[in-house]
Structures are given as structure tokens and as C-alpha cells.
C-alpha positions in Angstrom: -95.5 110.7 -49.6 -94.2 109.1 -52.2 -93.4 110.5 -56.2 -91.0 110.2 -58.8 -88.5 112.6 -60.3 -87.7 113.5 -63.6 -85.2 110.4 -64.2 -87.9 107.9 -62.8 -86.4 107.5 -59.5 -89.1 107.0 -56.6 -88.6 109.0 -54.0 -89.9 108.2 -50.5 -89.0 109.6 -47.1 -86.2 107.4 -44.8 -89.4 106.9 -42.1 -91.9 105.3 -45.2 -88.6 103.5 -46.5 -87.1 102.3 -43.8 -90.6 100.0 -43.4 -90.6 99.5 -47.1 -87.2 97.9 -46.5 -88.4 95.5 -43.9 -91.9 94.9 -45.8 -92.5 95.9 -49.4 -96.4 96.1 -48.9 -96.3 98.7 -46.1 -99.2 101.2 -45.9 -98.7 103.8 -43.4 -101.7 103.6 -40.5 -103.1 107.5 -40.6 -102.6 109.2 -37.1 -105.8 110.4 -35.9 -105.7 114.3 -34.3 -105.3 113.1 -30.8 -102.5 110.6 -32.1 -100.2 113.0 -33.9 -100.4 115.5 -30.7 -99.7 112.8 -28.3 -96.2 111.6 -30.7 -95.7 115.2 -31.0 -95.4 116.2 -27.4 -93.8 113.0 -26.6 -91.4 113.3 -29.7 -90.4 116.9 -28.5 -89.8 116.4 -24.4 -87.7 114.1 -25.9 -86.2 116.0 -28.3 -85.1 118.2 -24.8 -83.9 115.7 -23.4 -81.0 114.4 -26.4 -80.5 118.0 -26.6 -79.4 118.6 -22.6 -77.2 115.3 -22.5 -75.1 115.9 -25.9 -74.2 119.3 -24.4 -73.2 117.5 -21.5 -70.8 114.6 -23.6 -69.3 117.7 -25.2 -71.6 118.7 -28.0 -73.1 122.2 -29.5 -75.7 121.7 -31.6 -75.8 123.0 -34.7 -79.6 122.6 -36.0 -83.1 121.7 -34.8 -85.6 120.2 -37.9 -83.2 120.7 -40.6 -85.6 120.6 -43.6 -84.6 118.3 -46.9 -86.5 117.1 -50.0 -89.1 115.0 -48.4 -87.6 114.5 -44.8 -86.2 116.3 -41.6 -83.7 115.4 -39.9 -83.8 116.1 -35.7 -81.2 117.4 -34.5 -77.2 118.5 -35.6 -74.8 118.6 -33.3 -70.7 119.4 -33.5 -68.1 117.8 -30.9 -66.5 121.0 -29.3 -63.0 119.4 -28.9 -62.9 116.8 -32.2 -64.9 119.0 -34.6 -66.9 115.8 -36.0 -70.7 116.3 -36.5 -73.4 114.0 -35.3 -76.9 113.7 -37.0 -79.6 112.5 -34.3 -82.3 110.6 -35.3 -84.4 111.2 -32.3 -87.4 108.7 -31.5 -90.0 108.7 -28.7 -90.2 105.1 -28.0 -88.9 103.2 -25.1 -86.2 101.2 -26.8 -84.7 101.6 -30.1 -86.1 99.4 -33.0 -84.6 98.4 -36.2 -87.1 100.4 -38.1 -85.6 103.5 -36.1 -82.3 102.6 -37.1 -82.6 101.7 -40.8 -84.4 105.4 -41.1 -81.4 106.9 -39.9 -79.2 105.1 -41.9 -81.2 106.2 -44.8 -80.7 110.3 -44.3 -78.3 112.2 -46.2 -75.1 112.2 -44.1 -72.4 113.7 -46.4 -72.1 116.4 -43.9 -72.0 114.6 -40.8 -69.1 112.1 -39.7 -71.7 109.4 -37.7 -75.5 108.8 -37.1 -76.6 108.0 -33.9 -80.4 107.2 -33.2 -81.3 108.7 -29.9 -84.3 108.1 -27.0 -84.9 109.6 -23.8 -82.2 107.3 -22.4 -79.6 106.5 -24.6 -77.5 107.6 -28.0 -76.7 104.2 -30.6 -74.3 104.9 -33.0 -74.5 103.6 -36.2 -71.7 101.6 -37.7 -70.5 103.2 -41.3 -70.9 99.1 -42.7 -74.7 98.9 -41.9 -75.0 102.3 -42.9 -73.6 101.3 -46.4 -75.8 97.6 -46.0 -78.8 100.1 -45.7 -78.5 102.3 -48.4 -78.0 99.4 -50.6 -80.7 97.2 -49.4 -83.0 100.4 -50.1 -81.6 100.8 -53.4 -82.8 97.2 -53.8 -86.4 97.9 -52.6 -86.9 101.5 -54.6 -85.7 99.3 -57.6 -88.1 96.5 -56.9 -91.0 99.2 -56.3 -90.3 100.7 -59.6 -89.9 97.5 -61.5 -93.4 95.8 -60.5 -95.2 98.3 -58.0 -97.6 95.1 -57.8 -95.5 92.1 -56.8 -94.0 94.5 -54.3 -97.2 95.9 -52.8 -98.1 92.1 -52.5 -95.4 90.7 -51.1 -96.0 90.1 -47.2 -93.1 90.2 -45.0 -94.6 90.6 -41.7 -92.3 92.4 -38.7 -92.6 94.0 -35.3 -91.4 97.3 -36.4 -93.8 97.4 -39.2 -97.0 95.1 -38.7 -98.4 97.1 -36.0 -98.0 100.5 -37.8 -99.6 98.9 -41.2 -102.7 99.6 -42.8 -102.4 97.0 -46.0 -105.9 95.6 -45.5 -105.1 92.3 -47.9 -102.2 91.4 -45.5 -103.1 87.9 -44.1 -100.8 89.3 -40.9 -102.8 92.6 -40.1 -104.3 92.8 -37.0 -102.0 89.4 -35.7 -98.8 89.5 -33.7 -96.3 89.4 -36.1 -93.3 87.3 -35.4 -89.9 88.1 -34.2 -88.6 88.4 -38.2 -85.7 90.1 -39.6 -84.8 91.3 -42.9 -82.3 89.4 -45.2 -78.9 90.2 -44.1 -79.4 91.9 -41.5 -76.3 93.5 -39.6 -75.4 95.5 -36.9 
């Protein structure tokens, strides 16, 4: 989902840009029926499961699927004794990839004082400099997008987080094991 405002900005959601970040010529694989029902049951026993142990650190939550232009963000919680809100980027997968945390870093915060991406297991909390190393590294990318949609739809930079999601078909590196690459200055 991808379109462009009235100023000529392109607009994508943090999940399509966050791989667009790591590999310009991203295509998103399409979920077949049983796929999509499978991440969402998974996605939303997990969803439970951030839910139950931020209102045991301390936490009310504020919001479930908050709605935006083009995205949604999870979950909103509020610290009972600090007051400080938390966005929770809430993923399904066994570990936390980069991919998951370059998406979170990518939602409008302005209301919320951190961004943590979440699992069944654990809560990472982003730190405000890659946060700011995100947004202007995907600043970079929705530039380069707009400025030669074909270079950038050409230009191969295979990942883990992205390769085996990816359904470029003139990628030399679909279907291979991609290596162990990051992204040019890349920070925690």
C-alpha cells in the first residue's frame, strides 16, 4: 500500500518501509487465506500475552489497534506510577528482528515517551538515537524511491529480515539464503 499525497511525498506503512529501508527492491510475498489466519491467531495470543505482563510491570493500557493513515499501531499503554506512555509494537515471531524494530521506530510517537517491540517473551525498548537514525534513514529511502522509482526497485540488497518475505522475481537472491547483512549504519 503505497501512494502519494498532494505535496508528492510517498507514503508507505512502517511494516512495507521498514524492509524498504533494509532493501529498496522489496515486494511484499501475498499471504495466502490459511497464511493470514495462522499470523492472525498467532499475532493475537500474543497480543494477550504483552497485554497480561505490562499490567504486571505496572502498566494500564490505554488502546488496542489504534488506527492511523496507513498503519496501526498494537497496543498503548500508560505507567500507573510515572505517567509515561509506551507504544508496543507487538510481533509473533520467536526473537525480535531488525525488520521488527526499524517498523517501530518508524510509527508516529509524539504521544508516547518510548517504543518498545514486544514478543511472547520479552519487551525491547528502543533507544530515542536509533529511533532518530531510523526516521532519517527512511527519509533517505522515500527520497530515493521518489527520485528514480527504477534504480531503487533494482537495487538488490539482500537480508534475513527481508529476503525470505520478498516476492521481487528479478532478484538474483530470491529463493537463496540470504546472508547475515546489515544496513549502512546500523545502530542499536
Amino acid at each position: 500500500m503505497a501512494y502519494m499525497n498532494v505535496q508528492g511525498t510517498l507514503r508507505l506503512p512502517p511494516s512495507l518501509l521498514a524492509r524498504k529501508v533494509l532493501c529498496t527492491a522489496y515486494v511484499s510475498a501475498p499471504f495466502n487465506e490459511r497464511e493470514r489466519l495462522r499470523f492472525h491467531g498467532l499475532h493475537a495470543m500474543t497480543v494477550v500475552r504483552v497485554i497480561a505482563r505490562h499490567l504486571k510491570m505496572g502498566y494500564r493500557l490505554k488502546s488496542v489497534e489504534r488506527g492511523g493513515n496507513g498503519y496501526r499501531i498494537d497496543l498503548l499503554f500508560e505507567a500507573i506510577y510515572s505517567g509515561k506512555t509506551r507504544l508496543a509494537e507487538v510481533k509473533a515471531s520467536k526473537r525480535i528482528r531488525e525488520v521488527h524494530r526499524i517498523q517501530a521506530a518508524l510509527y508516529p510517537h509524539a504521544s508516547a515517551d518510548e517504543i518498545v517491540v514486544s514478543n511472547r517473551e520479552t519487551d525491547e525498548v528502543l533507544s530515542s538515537k536509533f529511533i532518530q537514525e531510523i526516521q532519517r534513514q527512511a527519509e533517505l529511502t522515500r527520497q530515493s524511491l521518489i527520485d528514480d522509482p527504477t534504480r531503487a526497485a533494482t537495487t538488490y540488497t539482500p537480508h534475513l529480515d527481508c529476503c525470505y518475505t520478498c516476492a521481487n522475481s528479478s532478484c538474483r537472491f530470491l529463493g537463496k539464503a540470504a546472508p547475515t547483512a546489515t544496513y549502512p549504519g546500523q545502530i542499536r
